[in-house]
N, C-alpha and C positions, 0 to 999 in steps of 0.2 A: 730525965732518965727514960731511956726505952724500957715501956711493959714487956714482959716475957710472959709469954704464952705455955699453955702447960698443955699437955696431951690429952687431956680431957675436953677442955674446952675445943668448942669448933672456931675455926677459923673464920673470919668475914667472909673470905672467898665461899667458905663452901656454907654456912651459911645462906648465904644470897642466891648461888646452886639450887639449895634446897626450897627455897622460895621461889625462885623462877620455873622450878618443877611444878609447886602445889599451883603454882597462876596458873599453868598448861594444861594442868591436869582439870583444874575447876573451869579453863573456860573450852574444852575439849568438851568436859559435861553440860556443859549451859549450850554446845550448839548441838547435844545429843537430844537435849530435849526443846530444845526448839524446834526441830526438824519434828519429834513427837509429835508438839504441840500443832505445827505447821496441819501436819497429817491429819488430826485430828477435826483439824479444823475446813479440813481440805473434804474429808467424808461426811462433813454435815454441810456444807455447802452446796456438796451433790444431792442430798436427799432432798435439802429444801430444793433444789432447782428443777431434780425431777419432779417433787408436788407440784412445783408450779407448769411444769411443762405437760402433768398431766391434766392438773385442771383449765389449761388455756387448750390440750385437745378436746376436752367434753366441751368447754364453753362453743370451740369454732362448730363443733359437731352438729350440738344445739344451735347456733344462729343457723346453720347451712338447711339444717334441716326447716327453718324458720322459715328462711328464704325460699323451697323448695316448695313450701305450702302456699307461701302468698303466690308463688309466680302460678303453682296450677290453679288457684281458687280463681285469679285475677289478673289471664297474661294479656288483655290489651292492655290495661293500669300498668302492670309490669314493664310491659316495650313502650311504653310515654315515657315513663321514666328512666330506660335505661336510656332511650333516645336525647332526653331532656339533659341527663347528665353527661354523652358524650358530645355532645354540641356544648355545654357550657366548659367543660375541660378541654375542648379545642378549641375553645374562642378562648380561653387563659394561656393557654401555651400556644397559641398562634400571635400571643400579645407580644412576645420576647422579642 
């Protein structure tokens, strides 16, 4: 015998409607906050990188300034060695 359906009851069609709605709806919200979470995640990634990009400028600052004192304390020492190290980086790439 076919079940007869009564007015009250929802039909499986609409049913399944209504369930294919709440999925849309729920994963509409899961990519609202992803994108959040994305952002969130996106402004702490800059902070650390700006820390970092500021302390790698104090550090160059500091060696430059390093460099700047050995070369006046010490510039024959200084031009051996710069001399020393562009003769051995052109005898390495004169090897290729």
């Amino acid at each position: 015998m076919a079940e007869s359906v009564t007015m009250d009851e929802p039909t499986t069609g609409t049913r399944l409607r209504e369930q294919t709605t709440k999925v849309k709806d729920d994963l509409v919200e899961l990519g609202r906050i992803g994108r959040e979470v994305s952002k969130e995640k996106l402004g702490h990634a800059k902070e650390v990188a700006g820390t970092y990009l500021e302390q790698g400028k104090t550090r160059a600052v500091g060696v430059e300034d390093s460099v700047v004192t050995y070369v006046r304390e010490k510039p024959v020492k200084s031009l051996a060695m710069a001399i020393g190290a562009g003769a051995l980086l052109g005898f390495l790439l004169s090897r290729r």
